[in-house]
C-alpha positions in Angstrom: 0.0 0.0 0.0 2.8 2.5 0.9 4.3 1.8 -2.2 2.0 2.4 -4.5 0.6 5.5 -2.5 4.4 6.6 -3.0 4.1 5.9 -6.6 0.8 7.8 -7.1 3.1 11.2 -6.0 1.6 10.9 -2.1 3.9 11.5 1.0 3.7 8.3 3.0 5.4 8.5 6.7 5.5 5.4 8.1 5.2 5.5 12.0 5.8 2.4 14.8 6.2 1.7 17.9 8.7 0.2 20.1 9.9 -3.3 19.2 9.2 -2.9 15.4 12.2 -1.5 13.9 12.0 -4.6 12.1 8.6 -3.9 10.3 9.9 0.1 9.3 13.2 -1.5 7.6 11.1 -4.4 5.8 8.6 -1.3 4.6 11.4 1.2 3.6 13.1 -2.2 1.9 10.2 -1.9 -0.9 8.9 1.4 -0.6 12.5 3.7 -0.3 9.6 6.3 -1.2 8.5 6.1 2.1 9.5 8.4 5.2 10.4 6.5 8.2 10.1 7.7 11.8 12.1 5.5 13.2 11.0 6.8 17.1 7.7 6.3 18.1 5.6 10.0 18.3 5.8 11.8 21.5 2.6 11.9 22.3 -0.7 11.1 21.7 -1.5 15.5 20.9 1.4 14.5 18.1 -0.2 11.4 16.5 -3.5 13.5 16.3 -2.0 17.1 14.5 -0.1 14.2 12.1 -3.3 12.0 11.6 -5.4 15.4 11.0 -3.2 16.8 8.1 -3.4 13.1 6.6 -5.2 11.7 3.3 -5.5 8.9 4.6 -4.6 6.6 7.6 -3.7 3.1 7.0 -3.6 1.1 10.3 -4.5 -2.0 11.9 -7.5 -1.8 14.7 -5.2 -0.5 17.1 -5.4 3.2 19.2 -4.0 5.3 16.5 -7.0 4.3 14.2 -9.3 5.5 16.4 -7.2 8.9 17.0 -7.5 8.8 13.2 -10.9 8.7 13.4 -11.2 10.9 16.2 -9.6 14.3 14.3 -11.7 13.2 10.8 -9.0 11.4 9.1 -10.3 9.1 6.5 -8.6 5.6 7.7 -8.4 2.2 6.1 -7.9 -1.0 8.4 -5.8 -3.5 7.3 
């Protein structure tokens, strides 16, 4: 998905938490595209002002999807 979001001319920023380093170097392995935050956000006022400028969210059905939801942010669940 972040690929072909990157391909379409989209900014994709990849975000994670703690413990998946693994996931961000496996994404940025077939989407170099993509801008990785390799630190998890700050805060939850953070995730929010980033999710509120976005396109679009894609997530699983975890708390940042529903911040997502929460400032208006059109989301898709993977």
């Amino acid at each position: 998905v972040a690929r072909e979001l990157a391909h379409a001319g989209l900014g994709v920023v990849a975000a994670a938490g703690p413990g998946e380093e693994a996931a961000l170097d496996a994404l940025l392995a077939l989407a170099p595209d993509v801008f990785v935050a390799r630190d998890p956000l700050a805060d939850l006022g953070e995730w929010a002002a980033l999710a509120a400028g976005a396109r679009v969210v894609v997530s699983t059905d975890t708390g940042p999807r529903h911040v997502a939801e929460a400032v208006g942010a059109p989301v898709l669940v993977l």
